[in-house]
N, C-alpha and C positions, 0 to 999 in steps of 0.2 A: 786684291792686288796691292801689296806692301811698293811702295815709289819712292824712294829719298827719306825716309822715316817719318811720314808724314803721318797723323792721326786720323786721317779722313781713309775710309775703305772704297773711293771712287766705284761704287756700286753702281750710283744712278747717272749713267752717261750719255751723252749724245753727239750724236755721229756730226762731223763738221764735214768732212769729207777725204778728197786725198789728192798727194801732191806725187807724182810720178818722181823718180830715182834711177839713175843707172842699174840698181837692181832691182825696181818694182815700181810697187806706189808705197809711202809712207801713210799710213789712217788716221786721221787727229780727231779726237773726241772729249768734247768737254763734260770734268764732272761737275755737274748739277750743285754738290754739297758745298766744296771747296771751292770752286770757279777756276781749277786748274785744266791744262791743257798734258794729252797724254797723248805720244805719239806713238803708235805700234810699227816698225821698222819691216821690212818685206820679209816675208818667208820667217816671221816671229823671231829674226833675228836680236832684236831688243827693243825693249818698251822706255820710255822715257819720261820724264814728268817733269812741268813747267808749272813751274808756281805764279801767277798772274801777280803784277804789283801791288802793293799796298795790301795782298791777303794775307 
């Protein structure tokens, strides 16, 4: 999963959980390598990727 061209392939992930949306739930999952946050949008409408501070 290419995010913001970031050099980390967010392989090793972990489920945080989900935050409910007028269209769904949103899935937030941290990757393990980079310590960013990835959010998957309802119905794979778009993935997003949050660089945590100071990473």
């Amino acid at each position: 999963m290419s995010m913001g061209g970031t050099e980390c392939e967010h392989r090793d992930l972990e489920y945080l959980g989900e935050q409910k949306s007028e269209e769904g739930s949103n899935k937030y999952y941290l990757c393990k390598s980079c310590k960013g946050v990835i959010i998957i949008a309802p119905n794979m409408r778009g993935a997003y990727f949050v660089k945590r501070a100071g990473s």
